[in-house]
mmCIF file as Biopython writes it, N, C-alpha, C and O atoms, coordinates in Angstrom:
data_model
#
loop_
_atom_site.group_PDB
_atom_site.id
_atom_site.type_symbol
_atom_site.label_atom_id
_atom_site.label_alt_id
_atom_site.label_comp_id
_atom_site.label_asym_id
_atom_site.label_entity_id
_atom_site.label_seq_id
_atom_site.pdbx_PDB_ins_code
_atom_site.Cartn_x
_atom_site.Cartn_y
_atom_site.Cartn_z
_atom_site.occupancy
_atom_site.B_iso_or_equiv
_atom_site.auth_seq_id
_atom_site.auth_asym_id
_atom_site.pdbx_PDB_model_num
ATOM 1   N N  . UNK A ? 1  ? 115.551 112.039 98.784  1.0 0.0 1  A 1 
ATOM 2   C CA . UNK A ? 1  ? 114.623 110.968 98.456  1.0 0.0 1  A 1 
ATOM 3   C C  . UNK A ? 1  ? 115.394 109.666 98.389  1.0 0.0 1  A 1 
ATOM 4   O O  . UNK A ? 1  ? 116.526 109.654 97.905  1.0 0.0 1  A 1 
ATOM 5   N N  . UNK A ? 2  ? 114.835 108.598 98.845  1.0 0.0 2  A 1 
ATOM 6   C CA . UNK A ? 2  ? 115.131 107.345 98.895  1.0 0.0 2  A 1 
ATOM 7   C C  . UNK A ? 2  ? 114.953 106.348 97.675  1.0 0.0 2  A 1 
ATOM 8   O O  . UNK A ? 2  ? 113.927 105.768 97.318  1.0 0.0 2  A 1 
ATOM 9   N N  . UNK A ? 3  ? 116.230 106.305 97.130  1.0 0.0 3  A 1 
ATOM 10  C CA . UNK A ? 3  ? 115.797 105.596 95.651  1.0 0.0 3  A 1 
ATOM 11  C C  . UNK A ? 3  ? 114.718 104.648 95.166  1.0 0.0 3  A 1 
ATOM 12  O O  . UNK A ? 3  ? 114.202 104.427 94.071  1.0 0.0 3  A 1 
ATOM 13  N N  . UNK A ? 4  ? 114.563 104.145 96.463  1.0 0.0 4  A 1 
ATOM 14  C CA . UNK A ? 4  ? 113.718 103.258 96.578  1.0 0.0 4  A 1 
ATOM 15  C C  . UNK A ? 4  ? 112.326 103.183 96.741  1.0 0.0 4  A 1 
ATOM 16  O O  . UNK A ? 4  ? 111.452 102.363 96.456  1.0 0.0 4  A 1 
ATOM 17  N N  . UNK A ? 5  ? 112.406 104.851 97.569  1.0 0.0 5  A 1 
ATOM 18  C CA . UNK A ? 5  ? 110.782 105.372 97.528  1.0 0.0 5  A 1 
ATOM 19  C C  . UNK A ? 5  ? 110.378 105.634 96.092  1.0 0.0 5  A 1 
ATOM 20  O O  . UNK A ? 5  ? 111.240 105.995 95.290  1.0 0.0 5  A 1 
ATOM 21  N N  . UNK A ? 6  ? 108.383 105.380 95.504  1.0 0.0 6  A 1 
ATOM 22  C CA . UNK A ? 6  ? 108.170 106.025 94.344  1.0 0.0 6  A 1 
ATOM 23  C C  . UNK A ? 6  ? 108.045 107.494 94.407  1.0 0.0 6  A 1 
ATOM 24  O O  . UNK A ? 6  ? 108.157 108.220 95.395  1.0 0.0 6  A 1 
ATOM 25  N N  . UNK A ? 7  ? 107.751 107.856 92.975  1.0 0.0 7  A 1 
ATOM 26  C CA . UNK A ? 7  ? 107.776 109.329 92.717  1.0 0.0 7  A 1 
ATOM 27  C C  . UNK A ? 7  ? 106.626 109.515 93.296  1.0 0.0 7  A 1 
ATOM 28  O O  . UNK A ? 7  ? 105.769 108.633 93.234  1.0 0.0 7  A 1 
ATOM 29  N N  . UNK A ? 8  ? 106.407 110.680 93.953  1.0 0.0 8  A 1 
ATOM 30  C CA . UNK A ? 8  ? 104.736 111.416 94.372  1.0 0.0 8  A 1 
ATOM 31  C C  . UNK A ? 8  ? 104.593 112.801 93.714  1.0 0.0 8  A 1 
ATOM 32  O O  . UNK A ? 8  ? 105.451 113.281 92.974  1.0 0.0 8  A 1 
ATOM 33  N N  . UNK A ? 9  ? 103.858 113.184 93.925  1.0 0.0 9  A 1 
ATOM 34  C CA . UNK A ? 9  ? 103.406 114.738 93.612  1.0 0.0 9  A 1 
ATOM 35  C C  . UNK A ? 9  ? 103.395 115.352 94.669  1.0 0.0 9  A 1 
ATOM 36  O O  . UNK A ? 9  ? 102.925 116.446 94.357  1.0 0.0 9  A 1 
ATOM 37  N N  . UNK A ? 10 ? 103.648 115.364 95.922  1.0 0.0 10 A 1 
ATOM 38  C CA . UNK A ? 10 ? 104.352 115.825 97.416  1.0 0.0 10 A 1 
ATOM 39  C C  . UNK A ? 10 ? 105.693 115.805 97.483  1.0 0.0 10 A 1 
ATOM 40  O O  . UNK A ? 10 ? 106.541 114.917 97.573  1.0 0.0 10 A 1 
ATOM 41  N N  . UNK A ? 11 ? 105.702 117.428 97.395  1.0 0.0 11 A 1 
ATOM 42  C CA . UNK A ? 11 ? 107.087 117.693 97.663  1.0 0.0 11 A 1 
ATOM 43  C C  . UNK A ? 11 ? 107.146 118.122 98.842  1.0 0.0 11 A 1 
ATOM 44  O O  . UNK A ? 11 ? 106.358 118.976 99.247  1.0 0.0 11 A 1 
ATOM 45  N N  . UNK A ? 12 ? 108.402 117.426 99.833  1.0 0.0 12 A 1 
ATOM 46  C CA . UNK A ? 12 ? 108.358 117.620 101.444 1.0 0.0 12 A 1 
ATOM 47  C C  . UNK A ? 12 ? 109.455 119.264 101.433 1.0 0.0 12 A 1 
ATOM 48  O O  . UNK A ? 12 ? 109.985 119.540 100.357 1.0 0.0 12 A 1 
ATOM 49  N N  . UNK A ? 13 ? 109.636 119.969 102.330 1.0 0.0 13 A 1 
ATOM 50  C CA . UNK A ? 13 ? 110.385 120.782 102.863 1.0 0.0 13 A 1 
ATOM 51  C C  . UNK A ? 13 ? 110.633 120.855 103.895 1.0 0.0 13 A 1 
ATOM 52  O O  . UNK A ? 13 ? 109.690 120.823 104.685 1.0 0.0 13 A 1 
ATOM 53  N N  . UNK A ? 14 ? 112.197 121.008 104.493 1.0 0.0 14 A 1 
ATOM 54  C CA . UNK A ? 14 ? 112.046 120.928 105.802 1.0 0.0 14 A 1 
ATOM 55  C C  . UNK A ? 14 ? 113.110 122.014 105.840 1.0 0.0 14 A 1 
ATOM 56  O O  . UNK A ? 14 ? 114.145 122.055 105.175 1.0 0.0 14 A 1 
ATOM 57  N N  . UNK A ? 15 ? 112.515 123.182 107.048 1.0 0.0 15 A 1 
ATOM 58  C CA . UNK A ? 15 ? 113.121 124.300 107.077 1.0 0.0 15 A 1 
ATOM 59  C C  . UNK A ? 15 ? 114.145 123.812 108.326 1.0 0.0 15 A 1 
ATOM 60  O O  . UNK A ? 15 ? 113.601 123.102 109.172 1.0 0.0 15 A 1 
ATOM 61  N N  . UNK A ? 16 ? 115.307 124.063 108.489 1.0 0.0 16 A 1 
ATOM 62  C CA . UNK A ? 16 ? 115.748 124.075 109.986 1.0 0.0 16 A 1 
ATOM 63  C C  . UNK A ? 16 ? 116.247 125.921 109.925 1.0 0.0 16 A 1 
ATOM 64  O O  . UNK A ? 16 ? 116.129 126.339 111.077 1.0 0.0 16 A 1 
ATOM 65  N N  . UNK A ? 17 ? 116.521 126.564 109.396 1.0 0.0 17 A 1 
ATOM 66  C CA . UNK A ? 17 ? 116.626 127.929 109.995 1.0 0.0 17 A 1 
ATOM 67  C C  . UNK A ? 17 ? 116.017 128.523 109.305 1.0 0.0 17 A 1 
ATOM 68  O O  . UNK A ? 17 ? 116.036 128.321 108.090 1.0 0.0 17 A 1 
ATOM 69  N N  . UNK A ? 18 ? 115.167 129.596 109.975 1.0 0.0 18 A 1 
ATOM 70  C CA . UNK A ? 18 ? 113.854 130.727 109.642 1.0 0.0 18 A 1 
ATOM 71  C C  . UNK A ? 18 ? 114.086 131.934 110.891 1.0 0.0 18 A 1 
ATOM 72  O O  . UNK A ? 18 ? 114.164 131.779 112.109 1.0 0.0 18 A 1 
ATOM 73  N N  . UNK A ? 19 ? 114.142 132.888 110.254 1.0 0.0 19 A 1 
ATOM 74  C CA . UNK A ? 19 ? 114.533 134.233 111.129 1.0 0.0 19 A 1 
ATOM 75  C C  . UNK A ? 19 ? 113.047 134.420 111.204 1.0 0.0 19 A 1 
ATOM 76  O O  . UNK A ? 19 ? 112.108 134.277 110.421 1.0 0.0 19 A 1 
ATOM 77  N N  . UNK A ? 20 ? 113.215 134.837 112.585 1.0 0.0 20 A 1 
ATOM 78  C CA . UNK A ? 20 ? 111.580 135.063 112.853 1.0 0.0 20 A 1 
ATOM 79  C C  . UNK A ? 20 ? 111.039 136.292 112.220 1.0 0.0 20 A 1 
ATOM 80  O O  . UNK A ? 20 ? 109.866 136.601 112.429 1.0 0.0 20 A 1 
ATOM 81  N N  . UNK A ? 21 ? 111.969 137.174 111.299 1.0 0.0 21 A 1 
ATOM 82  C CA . UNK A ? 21 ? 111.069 138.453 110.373 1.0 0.0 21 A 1 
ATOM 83  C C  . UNK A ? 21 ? 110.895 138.136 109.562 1.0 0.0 21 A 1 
ATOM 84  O O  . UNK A ? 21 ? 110.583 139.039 108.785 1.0 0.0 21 A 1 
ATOM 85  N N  . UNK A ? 22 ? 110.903 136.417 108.808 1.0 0.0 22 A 1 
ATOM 86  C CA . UNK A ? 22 ? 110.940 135.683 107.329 1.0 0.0 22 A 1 
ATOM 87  C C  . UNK A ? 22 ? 108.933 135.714 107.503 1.0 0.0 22 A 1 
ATOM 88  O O  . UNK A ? 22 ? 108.128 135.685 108.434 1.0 0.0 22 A 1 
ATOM 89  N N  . UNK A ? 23 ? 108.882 135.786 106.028 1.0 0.0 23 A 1 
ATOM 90  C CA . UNK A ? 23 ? 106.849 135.657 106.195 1.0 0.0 23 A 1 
ATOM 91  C C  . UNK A ? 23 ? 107.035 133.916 105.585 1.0 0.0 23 A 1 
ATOM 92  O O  . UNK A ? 23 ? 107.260 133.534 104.436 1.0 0.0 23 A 1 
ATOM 93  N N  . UNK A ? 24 ? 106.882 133.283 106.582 1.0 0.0 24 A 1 
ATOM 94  C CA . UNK A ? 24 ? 106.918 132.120 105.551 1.0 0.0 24 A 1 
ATOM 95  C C  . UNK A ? 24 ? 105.069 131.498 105.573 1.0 0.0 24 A 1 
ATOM 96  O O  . UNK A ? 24 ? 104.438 131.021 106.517 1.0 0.0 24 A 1 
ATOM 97  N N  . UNK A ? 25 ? 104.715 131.708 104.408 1.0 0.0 25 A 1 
ATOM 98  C CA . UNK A ? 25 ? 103.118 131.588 104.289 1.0 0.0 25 A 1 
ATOM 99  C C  . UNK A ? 25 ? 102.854 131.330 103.212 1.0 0.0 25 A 1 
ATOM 100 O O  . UNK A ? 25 ? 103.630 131.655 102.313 1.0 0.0 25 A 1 
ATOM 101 N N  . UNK A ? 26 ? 101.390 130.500 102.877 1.0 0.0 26 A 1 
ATOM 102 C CA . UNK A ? 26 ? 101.165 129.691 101.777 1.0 0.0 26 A 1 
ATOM 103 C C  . UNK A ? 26 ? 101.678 130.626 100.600 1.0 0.0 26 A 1 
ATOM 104 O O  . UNK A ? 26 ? 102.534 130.125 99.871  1.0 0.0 26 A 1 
ATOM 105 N N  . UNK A ? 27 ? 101.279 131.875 100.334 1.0 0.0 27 A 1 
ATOM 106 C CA . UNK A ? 27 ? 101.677 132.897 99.499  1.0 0.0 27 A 1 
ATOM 107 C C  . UNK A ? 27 ? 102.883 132.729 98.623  1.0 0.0 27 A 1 
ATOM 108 O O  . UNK A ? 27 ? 102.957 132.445 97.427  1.0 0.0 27 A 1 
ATOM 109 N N  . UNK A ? 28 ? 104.108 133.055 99.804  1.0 0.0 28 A 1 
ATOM 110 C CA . UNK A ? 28 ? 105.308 132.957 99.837  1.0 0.0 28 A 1 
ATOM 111 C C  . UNK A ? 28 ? 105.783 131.368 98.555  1.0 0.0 28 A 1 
ATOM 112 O O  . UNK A ? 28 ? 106.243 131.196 97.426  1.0 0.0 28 A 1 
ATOM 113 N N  . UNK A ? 29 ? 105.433 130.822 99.358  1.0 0.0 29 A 1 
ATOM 114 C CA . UNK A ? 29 ? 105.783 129.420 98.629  1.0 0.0 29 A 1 
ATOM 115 C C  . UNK A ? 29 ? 104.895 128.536 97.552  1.0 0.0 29 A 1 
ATOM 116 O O  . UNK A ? 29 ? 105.071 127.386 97.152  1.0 0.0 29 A 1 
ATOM 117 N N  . UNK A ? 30 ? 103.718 129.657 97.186  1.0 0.0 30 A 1 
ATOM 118 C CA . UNK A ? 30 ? 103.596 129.448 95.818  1.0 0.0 30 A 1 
ATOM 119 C C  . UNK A ? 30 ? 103.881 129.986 94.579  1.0 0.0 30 A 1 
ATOM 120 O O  . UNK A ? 30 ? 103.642 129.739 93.397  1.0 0.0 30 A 1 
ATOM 121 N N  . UNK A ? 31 ? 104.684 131.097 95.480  1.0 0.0 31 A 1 
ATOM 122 C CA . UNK A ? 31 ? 105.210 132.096 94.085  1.0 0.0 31 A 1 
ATOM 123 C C  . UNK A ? 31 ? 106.557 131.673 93.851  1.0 0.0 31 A 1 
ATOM 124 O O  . UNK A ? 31 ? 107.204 131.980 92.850  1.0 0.0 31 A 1 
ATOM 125 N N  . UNK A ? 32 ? 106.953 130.984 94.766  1.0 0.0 32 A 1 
ATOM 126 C CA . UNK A ? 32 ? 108.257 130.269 94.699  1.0 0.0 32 A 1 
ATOM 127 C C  . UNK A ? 32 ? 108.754 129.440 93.831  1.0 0.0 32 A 1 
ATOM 128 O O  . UNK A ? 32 ? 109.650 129.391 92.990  1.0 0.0 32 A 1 
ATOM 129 N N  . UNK A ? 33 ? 107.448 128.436 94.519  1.0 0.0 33 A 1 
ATOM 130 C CA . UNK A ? 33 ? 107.567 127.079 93.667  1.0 0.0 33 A 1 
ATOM 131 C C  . UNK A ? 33 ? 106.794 126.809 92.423  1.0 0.0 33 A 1 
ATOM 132 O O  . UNK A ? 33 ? 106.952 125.765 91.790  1.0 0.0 33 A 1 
ATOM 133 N N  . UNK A ? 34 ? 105.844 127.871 92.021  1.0 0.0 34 A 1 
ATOM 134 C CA . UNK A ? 34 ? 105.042 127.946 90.568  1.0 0.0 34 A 1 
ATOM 135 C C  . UNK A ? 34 ? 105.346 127.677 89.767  1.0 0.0 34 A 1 
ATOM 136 O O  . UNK A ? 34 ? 104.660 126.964 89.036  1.0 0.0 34 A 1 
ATOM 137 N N  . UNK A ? 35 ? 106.712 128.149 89.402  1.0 0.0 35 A 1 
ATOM 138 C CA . UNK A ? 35 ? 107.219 128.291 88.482  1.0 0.0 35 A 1 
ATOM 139 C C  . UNK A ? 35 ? 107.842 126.396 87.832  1.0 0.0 35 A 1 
ATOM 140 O O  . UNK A ? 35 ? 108.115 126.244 86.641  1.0 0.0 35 A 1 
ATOM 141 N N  . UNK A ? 36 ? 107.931 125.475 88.614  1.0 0.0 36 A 1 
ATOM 142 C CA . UNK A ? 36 ? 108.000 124.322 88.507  1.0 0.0 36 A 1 
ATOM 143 C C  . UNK A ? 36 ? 106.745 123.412 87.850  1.0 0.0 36 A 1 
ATOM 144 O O  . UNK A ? 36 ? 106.894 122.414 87.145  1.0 0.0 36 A 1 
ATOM 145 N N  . UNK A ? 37 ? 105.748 123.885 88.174  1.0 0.0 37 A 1 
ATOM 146 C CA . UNK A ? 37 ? 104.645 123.469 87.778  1.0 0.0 37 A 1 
ATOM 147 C C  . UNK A ? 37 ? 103.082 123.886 88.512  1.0 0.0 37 A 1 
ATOM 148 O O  . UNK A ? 37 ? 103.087 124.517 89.569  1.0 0.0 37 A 1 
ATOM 149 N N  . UNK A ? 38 ? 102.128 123.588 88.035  1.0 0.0 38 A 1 
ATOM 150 C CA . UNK A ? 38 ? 100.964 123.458 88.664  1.0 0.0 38 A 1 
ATOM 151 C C  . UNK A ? 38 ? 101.000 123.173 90.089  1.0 0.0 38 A 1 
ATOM 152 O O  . UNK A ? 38 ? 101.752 122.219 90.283  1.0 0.0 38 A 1 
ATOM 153 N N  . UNK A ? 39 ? 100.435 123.665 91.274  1.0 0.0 39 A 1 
ATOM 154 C CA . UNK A ? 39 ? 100.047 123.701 92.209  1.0 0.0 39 A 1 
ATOM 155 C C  . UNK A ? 39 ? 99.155  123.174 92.801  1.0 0.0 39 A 1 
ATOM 156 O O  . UNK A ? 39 ? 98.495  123.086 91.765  1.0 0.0 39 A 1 
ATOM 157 N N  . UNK A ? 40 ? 98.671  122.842 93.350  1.0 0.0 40 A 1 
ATOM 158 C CA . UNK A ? 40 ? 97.156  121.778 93.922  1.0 0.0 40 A 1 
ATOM 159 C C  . UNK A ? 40 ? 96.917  122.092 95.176  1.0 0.0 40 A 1 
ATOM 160 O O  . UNK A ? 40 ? 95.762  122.440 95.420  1.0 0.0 40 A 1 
ATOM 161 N N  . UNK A ? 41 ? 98.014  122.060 96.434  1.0 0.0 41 A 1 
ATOM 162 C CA . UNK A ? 41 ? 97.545  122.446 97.906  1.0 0.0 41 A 1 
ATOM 163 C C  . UNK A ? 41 ? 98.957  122.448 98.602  1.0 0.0 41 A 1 
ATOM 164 O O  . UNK A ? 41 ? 99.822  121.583 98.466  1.0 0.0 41 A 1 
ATOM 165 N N  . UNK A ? 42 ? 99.024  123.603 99.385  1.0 0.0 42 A 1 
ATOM 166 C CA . UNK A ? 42 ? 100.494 123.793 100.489 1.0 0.0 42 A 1 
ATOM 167 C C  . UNK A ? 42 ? 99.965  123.608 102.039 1.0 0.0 42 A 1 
ATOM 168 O O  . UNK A ? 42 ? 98.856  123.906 102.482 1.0 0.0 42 A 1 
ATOM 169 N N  . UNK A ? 43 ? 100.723 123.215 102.509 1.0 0.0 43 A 1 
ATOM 170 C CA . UNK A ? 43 ? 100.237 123.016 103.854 1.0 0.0 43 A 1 
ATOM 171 C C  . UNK A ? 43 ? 101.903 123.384 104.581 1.0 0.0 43 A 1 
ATOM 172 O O  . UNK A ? 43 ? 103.012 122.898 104.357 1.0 0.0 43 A 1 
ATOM 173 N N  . UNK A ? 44 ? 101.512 124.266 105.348 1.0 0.0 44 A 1 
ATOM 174 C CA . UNK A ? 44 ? 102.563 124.462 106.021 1.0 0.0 44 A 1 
ATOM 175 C C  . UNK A ? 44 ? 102.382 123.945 107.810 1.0 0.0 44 A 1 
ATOM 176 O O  . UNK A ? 44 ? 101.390 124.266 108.464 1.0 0.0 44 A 1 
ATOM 177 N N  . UNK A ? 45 ? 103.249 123.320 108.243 1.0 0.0 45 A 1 
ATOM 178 C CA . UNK A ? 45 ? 103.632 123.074 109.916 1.0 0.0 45 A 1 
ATOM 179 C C  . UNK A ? 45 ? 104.823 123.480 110.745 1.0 0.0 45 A 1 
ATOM 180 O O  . UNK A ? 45 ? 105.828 123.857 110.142 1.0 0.0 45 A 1 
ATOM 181 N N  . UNK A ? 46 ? 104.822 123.449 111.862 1.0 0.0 46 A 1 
ATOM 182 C CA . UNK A ? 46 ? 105.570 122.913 112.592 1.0 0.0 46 A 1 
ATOM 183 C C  . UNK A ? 46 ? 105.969 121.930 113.475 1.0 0.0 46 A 1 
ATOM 184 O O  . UNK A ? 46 ? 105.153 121.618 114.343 1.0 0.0 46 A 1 
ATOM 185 N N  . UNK A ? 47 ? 107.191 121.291 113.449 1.0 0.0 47 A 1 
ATOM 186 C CA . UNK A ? 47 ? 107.789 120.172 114.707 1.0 0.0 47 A 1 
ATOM 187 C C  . UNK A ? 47 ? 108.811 120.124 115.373 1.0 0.0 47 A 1 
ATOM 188 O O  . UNK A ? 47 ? 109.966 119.750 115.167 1.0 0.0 47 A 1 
ATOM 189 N N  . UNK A ? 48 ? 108.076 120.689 116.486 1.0 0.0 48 A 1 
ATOM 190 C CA . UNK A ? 48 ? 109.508 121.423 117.361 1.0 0.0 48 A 1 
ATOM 191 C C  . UNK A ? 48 ? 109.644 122.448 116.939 1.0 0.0 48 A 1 
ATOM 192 O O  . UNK A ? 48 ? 108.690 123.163 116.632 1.0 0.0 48 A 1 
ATOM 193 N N  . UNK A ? 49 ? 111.248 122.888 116.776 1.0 0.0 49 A 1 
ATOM 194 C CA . UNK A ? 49 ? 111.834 124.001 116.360 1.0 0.0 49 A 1 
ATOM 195 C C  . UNK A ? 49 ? 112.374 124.245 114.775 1.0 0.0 49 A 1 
ATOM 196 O O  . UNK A ? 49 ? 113.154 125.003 114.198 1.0 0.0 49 A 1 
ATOM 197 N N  . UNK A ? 50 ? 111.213 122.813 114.342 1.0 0.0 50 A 1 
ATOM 198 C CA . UNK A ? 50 ? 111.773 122.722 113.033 1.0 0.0 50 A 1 
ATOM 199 C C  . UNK A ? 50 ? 110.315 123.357 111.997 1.0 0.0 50 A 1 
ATOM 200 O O  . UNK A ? 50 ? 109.205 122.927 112.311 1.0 0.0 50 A 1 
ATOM 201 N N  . UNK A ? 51 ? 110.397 124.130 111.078 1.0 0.0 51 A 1 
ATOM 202 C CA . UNK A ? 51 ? 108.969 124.353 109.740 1.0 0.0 51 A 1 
ATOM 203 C C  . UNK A ? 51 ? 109.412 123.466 108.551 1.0 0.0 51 A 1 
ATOM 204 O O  . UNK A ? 51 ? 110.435 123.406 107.869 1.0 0.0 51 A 1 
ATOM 205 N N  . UNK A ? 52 ? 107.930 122.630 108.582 1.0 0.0 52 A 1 
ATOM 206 C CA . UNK A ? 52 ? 108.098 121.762 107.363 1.0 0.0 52 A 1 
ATOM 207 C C  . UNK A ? 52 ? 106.894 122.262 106.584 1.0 0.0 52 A 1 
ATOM 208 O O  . UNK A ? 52 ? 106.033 122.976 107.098 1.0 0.0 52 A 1 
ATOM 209 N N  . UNK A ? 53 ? 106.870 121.807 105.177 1.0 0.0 53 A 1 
ATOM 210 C CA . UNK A ? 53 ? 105.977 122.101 104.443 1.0 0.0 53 A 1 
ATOM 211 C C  . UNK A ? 53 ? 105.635 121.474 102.904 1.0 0.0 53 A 1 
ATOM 212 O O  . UNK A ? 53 ? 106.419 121.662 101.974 1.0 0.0 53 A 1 
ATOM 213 N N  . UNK A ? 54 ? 104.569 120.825 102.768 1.0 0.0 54 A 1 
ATOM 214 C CA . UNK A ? 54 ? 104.312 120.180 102.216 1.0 0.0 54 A 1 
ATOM 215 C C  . UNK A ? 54 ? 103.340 120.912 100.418 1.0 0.0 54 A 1 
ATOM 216 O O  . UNK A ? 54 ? 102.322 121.603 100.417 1.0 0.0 54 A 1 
ATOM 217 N N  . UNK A ? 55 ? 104.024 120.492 99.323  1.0 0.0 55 A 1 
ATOM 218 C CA . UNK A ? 55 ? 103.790 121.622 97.807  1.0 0.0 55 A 1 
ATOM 219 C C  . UNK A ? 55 ? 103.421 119.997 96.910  1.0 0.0 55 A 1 
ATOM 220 O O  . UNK A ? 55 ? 104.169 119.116 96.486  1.0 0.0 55 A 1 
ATOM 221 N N  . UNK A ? 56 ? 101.968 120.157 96.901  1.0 0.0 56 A 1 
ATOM 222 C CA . UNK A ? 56 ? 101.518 119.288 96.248  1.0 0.0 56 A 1 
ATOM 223 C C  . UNK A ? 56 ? 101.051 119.633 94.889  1.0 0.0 56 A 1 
ATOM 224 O O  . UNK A ? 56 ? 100.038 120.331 94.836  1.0 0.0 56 A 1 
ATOM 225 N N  . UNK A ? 57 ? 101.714 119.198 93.561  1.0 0.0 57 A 1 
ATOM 226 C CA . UNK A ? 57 ? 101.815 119.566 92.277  1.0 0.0 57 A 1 
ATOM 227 C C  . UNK A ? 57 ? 100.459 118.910 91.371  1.0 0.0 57 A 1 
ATOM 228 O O  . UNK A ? 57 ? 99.956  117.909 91.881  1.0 0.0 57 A 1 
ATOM 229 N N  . UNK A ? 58 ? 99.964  119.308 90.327  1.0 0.0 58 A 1 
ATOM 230 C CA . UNK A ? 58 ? 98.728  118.532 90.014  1.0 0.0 58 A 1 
ATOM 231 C C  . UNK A ? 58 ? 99.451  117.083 89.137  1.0 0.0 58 A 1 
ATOM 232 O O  . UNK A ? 58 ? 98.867  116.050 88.811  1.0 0.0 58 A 1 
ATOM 233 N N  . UNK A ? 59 ? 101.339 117.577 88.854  1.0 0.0 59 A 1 
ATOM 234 C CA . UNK A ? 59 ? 101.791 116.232 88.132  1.0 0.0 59 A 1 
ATOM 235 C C  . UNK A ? 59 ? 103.134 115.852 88.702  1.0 0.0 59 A 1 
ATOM 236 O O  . UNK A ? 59 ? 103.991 116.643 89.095  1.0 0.0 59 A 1 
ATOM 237 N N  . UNK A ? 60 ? 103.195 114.697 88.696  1.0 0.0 60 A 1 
ATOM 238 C CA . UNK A ? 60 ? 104.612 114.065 89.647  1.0 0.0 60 A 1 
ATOM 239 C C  . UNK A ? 60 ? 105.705 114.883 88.488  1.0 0.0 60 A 1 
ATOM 240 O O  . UNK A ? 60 ? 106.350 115.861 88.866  1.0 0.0 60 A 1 
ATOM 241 N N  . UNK A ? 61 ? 105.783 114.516 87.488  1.0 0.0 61 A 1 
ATOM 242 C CA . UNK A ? 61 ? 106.809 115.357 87.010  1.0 0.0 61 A 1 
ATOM 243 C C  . UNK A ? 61 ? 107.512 116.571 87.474  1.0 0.0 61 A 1 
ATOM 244 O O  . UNK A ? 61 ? 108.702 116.843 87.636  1.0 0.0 61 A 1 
ATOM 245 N N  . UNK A ? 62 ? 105.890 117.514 87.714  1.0 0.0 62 A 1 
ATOM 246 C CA . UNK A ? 62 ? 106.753 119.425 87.920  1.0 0.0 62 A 1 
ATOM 247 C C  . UNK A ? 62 ? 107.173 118.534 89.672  1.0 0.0 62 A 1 
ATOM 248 O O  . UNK A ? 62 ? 108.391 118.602 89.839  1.0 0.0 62 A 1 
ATOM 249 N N  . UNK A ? 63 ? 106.601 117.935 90.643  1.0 0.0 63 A 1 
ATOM 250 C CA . UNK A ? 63 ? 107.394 117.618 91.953  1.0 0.0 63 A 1 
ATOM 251 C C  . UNK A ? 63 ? 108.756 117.161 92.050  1.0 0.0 63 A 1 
ATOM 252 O O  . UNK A ? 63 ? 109.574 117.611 92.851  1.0 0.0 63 A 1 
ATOM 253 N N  . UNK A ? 64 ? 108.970 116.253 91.210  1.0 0.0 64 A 1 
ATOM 254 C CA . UNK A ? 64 ? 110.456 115.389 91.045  1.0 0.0 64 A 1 
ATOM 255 C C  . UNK A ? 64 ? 111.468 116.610 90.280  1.0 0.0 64 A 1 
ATOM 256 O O  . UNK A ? 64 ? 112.638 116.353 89.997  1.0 0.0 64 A 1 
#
């Protein structure tokens, strides 16, 4: 994060290596990241050869 950017409640992920027998699915990465805080919506993509994924918290706190 860019000191300069503000805090959000979007936390970005950006995968660059994923074995293609990994389950990476909304599932996966809310049992992950739960434990940080409240949850609100995951959205997972791809770009290119890269998986990003986006863990939107109901408070900037549990994100930061």
């Amino acid at each position: 994060m860019n000191s300069r950017d503000p805090p959000s409640k979007i936390l970005l992920l950006i995968i660059t290596y994923l074995p293609s027998s990994f389950p990476l699915t909304n599932d996966y990465l809310f049992e992950t990241f739960k434990k940080y805080g409240e949850i609100k919506k995951i959205l997972i993509f791809e770009r290119g050869k890269t998986n990003k994924a986006f863990v939107e918290y109901i408070d900037i706190k549990h994100a930061i």
